[in-house]
C-alpha positions in Angstrom: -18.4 -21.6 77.4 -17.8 -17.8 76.6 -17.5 -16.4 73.4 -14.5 -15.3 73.9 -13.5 -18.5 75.8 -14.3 -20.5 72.8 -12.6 -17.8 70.2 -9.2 -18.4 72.7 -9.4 -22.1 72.4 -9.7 -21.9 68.8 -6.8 -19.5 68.0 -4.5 -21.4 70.0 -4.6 -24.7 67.8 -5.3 -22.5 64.7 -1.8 -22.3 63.0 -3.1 -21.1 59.6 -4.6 -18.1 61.5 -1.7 -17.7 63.6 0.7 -17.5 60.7 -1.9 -14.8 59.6 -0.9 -12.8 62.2 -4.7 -11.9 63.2 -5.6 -9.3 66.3 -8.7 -10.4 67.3 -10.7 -7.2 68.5 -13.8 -8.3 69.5 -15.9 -11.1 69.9 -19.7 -11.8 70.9 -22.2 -14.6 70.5 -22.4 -14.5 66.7 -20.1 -12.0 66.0 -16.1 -11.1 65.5 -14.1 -8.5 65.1 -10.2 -9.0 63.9 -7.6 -7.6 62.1 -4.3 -8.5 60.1 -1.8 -6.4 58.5 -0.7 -7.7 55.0 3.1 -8.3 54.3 5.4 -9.4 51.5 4.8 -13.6 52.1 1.1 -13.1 51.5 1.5 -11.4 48.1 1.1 -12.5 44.3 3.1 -12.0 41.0 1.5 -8.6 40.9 2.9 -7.7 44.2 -0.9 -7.2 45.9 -2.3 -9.8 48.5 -3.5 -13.0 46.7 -6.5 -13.2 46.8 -6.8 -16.4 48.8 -5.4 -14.1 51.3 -8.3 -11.9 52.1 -10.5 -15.3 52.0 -8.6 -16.7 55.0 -8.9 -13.6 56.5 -12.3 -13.7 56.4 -13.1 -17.1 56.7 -11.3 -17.3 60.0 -13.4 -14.4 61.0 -16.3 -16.5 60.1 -15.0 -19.4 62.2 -14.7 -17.6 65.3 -18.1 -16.1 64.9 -20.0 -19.2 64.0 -18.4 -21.0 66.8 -18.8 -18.4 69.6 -23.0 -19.4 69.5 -21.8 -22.2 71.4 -22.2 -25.2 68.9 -19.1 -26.5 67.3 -19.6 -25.3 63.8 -18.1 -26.2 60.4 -18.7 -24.1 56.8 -21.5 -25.7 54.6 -20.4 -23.2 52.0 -18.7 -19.8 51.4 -18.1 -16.8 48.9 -16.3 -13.5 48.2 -16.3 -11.0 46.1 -13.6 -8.6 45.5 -14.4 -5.2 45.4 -10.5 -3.2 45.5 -7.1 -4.1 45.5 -5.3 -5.0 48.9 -1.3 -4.3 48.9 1.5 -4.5 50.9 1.2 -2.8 54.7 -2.3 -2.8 53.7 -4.4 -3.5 57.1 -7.4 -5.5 56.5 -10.0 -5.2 59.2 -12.8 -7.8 59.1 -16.0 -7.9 60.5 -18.4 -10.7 60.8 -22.2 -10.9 61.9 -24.5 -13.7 62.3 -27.8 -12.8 60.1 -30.2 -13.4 63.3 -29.8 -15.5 66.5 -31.2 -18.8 64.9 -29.7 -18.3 61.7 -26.6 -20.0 60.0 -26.0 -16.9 57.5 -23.2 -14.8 58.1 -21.5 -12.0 56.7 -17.9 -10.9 56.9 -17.2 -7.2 55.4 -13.6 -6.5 54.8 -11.8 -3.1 55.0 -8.7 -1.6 54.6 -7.3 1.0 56.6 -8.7 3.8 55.1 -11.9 2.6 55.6 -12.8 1.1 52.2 -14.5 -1.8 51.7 -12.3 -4.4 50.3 -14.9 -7.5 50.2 -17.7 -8.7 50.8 -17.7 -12.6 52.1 -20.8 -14.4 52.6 -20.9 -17.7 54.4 -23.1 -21.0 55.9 -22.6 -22.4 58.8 -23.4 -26.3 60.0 -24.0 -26.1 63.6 -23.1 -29.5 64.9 -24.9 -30.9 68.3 -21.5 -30.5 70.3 -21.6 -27.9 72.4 -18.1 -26.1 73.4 -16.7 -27.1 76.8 
C-alpha cells in the first residue's frame, strides 16, 4: 500500500488526531509532514498549550511516518524536549524523518509559525511483521 494510502486509513479511525485538528502536508515512505493550529481546549492554567499537546502532535506525526514503511508499527518508546512556549493561534508544524531506511529511529522537529523551533521529539519504532493492505 502507498504511503499516503496507509496515512489515509490511519487518520480516518484516529479520533484523538482528528480532534487535533491535524493537516497533513506531506507524507513519504518514512516521513510526514502535518500541521495543527492550537486553540483555547488544548491549553493549561497558564493559558499556553499543555504540554501533552505538542506530544500528541508529534507523536501522531511519528505514527504516520513509521507506518507509511509499510509494516504496521507501534512506539517502543518516545521523548520530547521543550525548547519555547506554544500559545493560543500558535501553528505548530511538525516534521518527522525516519533516521535511515532500515532504521526504527525517528525524529519529529516542531515549529511554530514563525519558524522557531518549538521541540524536539525523538522516538522508536516496533515494526511488526504485518504489512498494510
Amino acid at each position: 500500500m502507498l504511503p499516503e494510502k496507509i496515512v489515509q486509513k490511519m487518520i480516518s479511525n484516529d479520533s484523538f488526531s482528528n480532534w487535533l485538528d491535524l493537516e497533513i502536508e506531506g507524507v513519504k515512505k518514512g516521513y510526514c509532514k502535518l500541521k495543527a493550529t492550537i486553540n483555547k481546549h488544548m491549553t493549561n492554567g497558564f493559558d499556553l498549550a499543555h504540554g501533552g499537546i505538542c506530544y500528541s502532535i508529534a507523536d501522531s506525526c511519528f505514527a504516520f511516518a513509521a507506518n507509511s514503511t509499510g509494516k504496521i508499527s507501534l512506539t517502543k518508546s518516545a521523548s520530547i524536549n521543550y525548547l519555547k512556549k506554544v500559545e493560543i493561534n500558535d501553528i505548530i508544524t511538525a516534521e518527522c524523518h525516519q533516521l535511515n531506511e532500515n532504521s526504527n529511529l525517528f525524529t519529529v522537529y516542531l515549529f511554530n509559525q514563525r519558524n522557531e523551533e518549538i521541540a524536539l521529539f525523538k522516538g522508536t519504532a516496533h515494526f511488526t511483521n504485518k504489512d498494510w493492505s
